[in-house]
Each structure stands twice: as C-alpha cells, then as structure tokens.
N, C-alpha and C positions, 0 to 999 in steps of 0.2 A: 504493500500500500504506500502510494506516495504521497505525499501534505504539501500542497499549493503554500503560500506565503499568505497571511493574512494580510486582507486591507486594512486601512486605517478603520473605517466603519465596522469592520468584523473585530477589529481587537478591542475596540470602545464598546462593545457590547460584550466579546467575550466567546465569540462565534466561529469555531471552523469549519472551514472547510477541506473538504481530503476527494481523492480522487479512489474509487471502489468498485475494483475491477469483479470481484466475485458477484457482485447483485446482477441479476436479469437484466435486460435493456441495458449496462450501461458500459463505456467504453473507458481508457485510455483518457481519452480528453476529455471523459466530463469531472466535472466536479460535482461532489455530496454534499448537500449538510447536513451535520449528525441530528436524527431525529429528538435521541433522547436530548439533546441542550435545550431545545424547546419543549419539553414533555409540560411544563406548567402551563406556556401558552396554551397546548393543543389540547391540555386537561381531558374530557371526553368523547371527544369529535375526531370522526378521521379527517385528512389532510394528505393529498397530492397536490404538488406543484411539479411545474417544469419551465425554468425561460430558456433561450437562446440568445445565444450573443452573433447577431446577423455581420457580422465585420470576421468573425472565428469560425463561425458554426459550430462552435462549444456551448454542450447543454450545461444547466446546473441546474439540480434537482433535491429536493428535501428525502433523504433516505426512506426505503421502504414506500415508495410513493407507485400507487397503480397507476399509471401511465395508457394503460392499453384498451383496462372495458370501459363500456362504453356509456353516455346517460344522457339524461334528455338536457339538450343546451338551455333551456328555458329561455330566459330572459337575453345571454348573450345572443342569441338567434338575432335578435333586432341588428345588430352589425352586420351580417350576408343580407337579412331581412331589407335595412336601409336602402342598402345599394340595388337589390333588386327590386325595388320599387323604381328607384330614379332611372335603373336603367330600362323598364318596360314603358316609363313617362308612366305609370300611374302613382309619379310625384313628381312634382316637374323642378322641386329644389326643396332643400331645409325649410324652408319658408309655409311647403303647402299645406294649405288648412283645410282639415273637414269640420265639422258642427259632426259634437255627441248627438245621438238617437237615441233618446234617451227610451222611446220603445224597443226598439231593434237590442239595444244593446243596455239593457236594466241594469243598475247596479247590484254589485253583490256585497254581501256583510264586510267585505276584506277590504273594499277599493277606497282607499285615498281621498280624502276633501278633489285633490288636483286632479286625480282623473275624470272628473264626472263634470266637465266641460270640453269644447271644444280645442283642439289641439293643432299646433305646426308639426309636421315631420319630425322636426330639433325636439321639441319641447316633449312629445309622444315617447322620443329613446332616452334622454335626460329622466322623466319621469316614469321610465317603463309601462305605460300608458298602453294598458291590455287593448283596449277596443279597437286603437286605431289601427295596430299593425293585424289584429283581425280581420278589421275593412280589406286592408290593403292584402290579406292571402286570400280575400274571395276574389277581388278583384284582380290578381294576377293568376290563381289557378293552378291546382297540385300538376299536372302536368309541364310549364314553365322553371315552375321551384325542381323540379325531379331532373330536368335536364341542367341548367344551371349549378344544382351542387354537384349532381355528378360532376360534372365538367369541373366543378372547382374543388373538389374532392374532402367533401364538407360530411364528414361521418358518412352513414349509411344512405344518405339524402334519401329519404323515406317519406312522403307527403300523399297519404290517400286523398283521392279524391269529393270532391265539397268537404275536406278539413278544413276548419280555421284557427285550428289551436295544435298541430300535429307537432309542436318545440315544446307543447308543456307537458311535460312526463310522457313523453314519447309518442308514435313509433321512432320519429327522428331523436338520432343518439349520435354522439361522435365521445371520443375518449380524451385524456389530457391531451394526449401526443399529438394528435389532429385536431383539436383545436390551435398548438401554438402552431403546427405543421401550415393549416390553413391561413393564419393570419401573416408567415412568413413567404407563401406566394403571396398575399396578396399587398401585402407594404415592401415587396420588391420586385413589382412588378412580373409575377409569372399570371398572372390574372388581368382577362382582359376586362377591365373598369375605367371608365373615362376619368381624366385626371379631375372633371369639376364634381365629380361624384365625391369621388375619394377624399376634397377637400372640405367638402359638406359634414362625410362624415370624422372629420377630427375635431372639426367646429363642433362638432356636437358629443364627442369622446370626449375630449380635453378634460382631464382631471385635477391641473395644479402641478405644480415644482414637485419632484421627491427628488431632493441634493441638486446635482448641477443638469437634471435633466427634468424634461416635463413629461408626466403620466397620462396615458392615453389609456379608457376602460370602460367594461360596462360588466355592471354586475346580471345576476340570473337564482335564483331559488322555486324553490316548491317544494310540496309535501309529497314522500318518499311512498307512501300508500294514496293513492288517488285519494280525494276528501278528503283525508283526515287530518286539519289543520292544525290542529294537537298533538300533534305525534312527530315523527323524526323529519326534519327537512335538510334536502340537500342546498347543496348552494354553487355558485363559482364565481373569483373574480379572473377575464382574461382582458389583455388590453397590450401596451408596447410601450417603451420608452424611445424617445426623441431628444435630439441636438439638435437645435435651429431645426432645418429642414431635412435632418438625415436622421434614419430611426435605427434604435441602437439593438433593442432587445425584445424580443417577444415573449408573451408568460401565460401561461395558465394557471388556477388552482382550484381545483375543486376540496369543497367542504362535506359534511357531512354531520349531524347534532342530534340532539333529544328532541329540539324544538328551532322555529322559525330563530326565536332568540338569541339561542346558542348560537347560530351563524350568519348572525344579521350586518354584523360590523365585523366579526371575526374573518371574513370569505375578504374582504377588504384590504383591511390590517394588516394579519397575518403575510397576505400578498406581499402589503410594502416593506415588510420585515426581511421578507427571505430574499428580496431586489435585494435590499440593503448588505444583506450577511453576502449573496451572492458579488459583492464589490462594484454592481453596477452603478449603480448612483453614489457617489460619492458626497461627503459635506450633508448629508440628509440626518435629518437628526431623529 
C-alpha cells in the first residue's frame, strides 16, 4: 500500500488519504479515504462517493464505497432532464415559464410553500420543483428520453411509456460510477449539447466557493420503500468543480439513513468534506 502526501486541507482536519490496490474497482492511481476517520460523521447511514480529477483521470473515493448498483437518480435527473428539455425546444431557455395547474397537478402533504406556484426552468431545478419537470416528461415522451440517455449512457435509461415520474425510485437507475462517468462526457465535451444549453444549466447548478474553486450541484432523495415517508431515504449529492471556465472534478455521492433527516444536509456536506480531504479545493474551510 502506498500513502499519497497529504494536502494542507487533509492534514488540518487530520485526513488521509492512501492508494488501495486490494479493494474491487480500484486501481494504482486512485486514491482512498479511510472510511473509519469518518465513522462519527457517517454514524448510521451508508455513504458512497466517487470524484474524478478530469486534468489526471485519477479517481478518489471514500473506502468501501459501492460504486456499481444501481438506484433511482431522483432528483439529480433534472440535470440530463434540463438539457433535454432545451434541446427538444420544449424550453426554449432558463427563463421559461409554465403556470402550476393547480388541478392537473394537486399538491401533496410533502410539497414546499415554493413549489405550489408557477415556475422558470432555473427556478423549477434550484427548487426541485416536482411538477414542472413532470410537465416537461409528458411533453417530451419516454420514447425521446430512451434514445437520448442511451446515446448518452445515463444508467439503464429506462422510461416506460406515459411515465412522468420514471427518476423517482425507479425503473431509471444508474450507479455512483455512471453518474460521475456521465457528467464527465458531458462537461468535456463527449456529448453533443449546445454550448447555450450547457450554460443555462451552470447558471442554475452554481453552488458557491468550496476553497479556490466554485461548486456546481444538484441534490436528489426519496423514500427507499415507495410511500413510506417515514422510513429509510436514500439520497445523492453529484455536481463538478470549476476554475474560471475550466472544470476541474466531477463527484458523486450517494446516501442512505433511517429517515429523510438523517440525509437531508448530510448527502451535501459530507460531499464537500470528502472534495476537501480529496485535496481538491484547496483554502476551503
């Protein structure tokens, strides 16, 4: 086993990393971080992450981390979601607005004060705003979405048709690996996406500074047994870090808890922890 050199942000928290050639998936070049230094964070929730460093094509990954099965993207859906809107034009920019229907689309016990008006594109993936990207899978049609992720190798790209909910606990699944896999065709260009697309959607990712780089993300959860909003929910945050205009690292992390609770902030947080221990962001405190 060989030991990378810690960064400064790894040794101020206490954090190593090492490179762990016996675990499954992982090679030579990647680097681990040891699960148990976080065991009080991760207290009773599982936790897989994985970023990439697009400049090395060196993973780093939090030990013990499933990488491979597979689960329903929920919420991060809205990220292929966005862009296949704009690029069928049934969005014609971040800007476009629908009016809630408020019969068609009734609220339910869980929804938000902010969901239960009317929405922009922007404001719909910022708020995860169920209804609208609803609207927007009847009116693009599981036969579009099927050809589209295949093509863009987006988990099982699984969309029966008249679904308008086929991201929330499944049939559509993809795993950590292909989620960061996907996001790294697509922020380097192996995906064909028009550039004012792509910039719609950062405008509406942007998450704020972590250290010398800026956070691009969108989170996703749901409850692990259909209905049961009480019981265990999974979660993820995936997203990319950026330099001015050059983007530096891709990540994934899925969660998993007793309750919505347990990984409501944690699917987040955790995320910009293990950037951190991982030495990407630098100066982040």
């Amino acid at each position: 086993m060989a030991v990378f050199n810690l960064s400064r942000a790894c040794r101020r928290f206490g954090w190593a990393i090492a490179a762990v050639t016996a675990m499954s998936n992982v090679s030579l070049a990647d680097a681990v971080l040891d699960r148990d230094l976080f065991a009080d964070t991760i207290g009773d929730k599982s936790s897989s992450f994985l970023a990439l460093d697009l400049q090395s094509d060196q993973r780093c990954m939090l030990s013990d981390s499933d990488l491979e099965t597979r689960h329903a993207p929920w919420s991060t859906f809205k990220i292929p979601n966005m862009l296949i809107a704009l690029g069928t034009g049934h969005a014609t920019g971040i800007n476009d607005w629908r009016d809630w229907d408020r019969e068609r689309r009734p609220p339910l016990a869980y929804w938000p004060r902010e969901w239960r008006q009317g929405q922009t594109l922007e404001s719909a993936f910022r708020r995860s705003a169920l209804w609208y990207f609803q609207d927007i899978a009847l009116d693009v049609g599981a036969p579009q979405y099927r050809e589209t992720l295949t093509q863009w190798g987006y988990g099982n790209a699984s969309a029966p048709n008249g679904s308008d909910s086929f991201w929330l606990g499944g049939p559509l699944a993809l795993s950590v690996n292909e989620q960061t896999r996907f996001l790294q065709r697509l922020l380097t260009g192996g995906l064909t996406v028009d550039k004012a697309h792509l910039a719609g959607l950062m405008q509406a990712a942007e998450a704020g500074p972590l250290g010398n780089l800026t956070l691009y993300g969108k989170t996703g959860a749901g409850p692990v047994r259909e209905g049961e909003f009480s019981g265990m929910f999974e979660g993820w945050y995936v997203g990319w870090l950026m330099h001015g205009d050059a983007t530096k690292v891709v990540f994934a992390h899925h969660a998993r808890g007793r309750n919505f609770s347990a990984i409501r902030s944690f699917r987040q947080s955790f995320a910009k922890d293990l950037l951190i221990a991982c030495g990407f962001a630098t100066g982040a405190k």
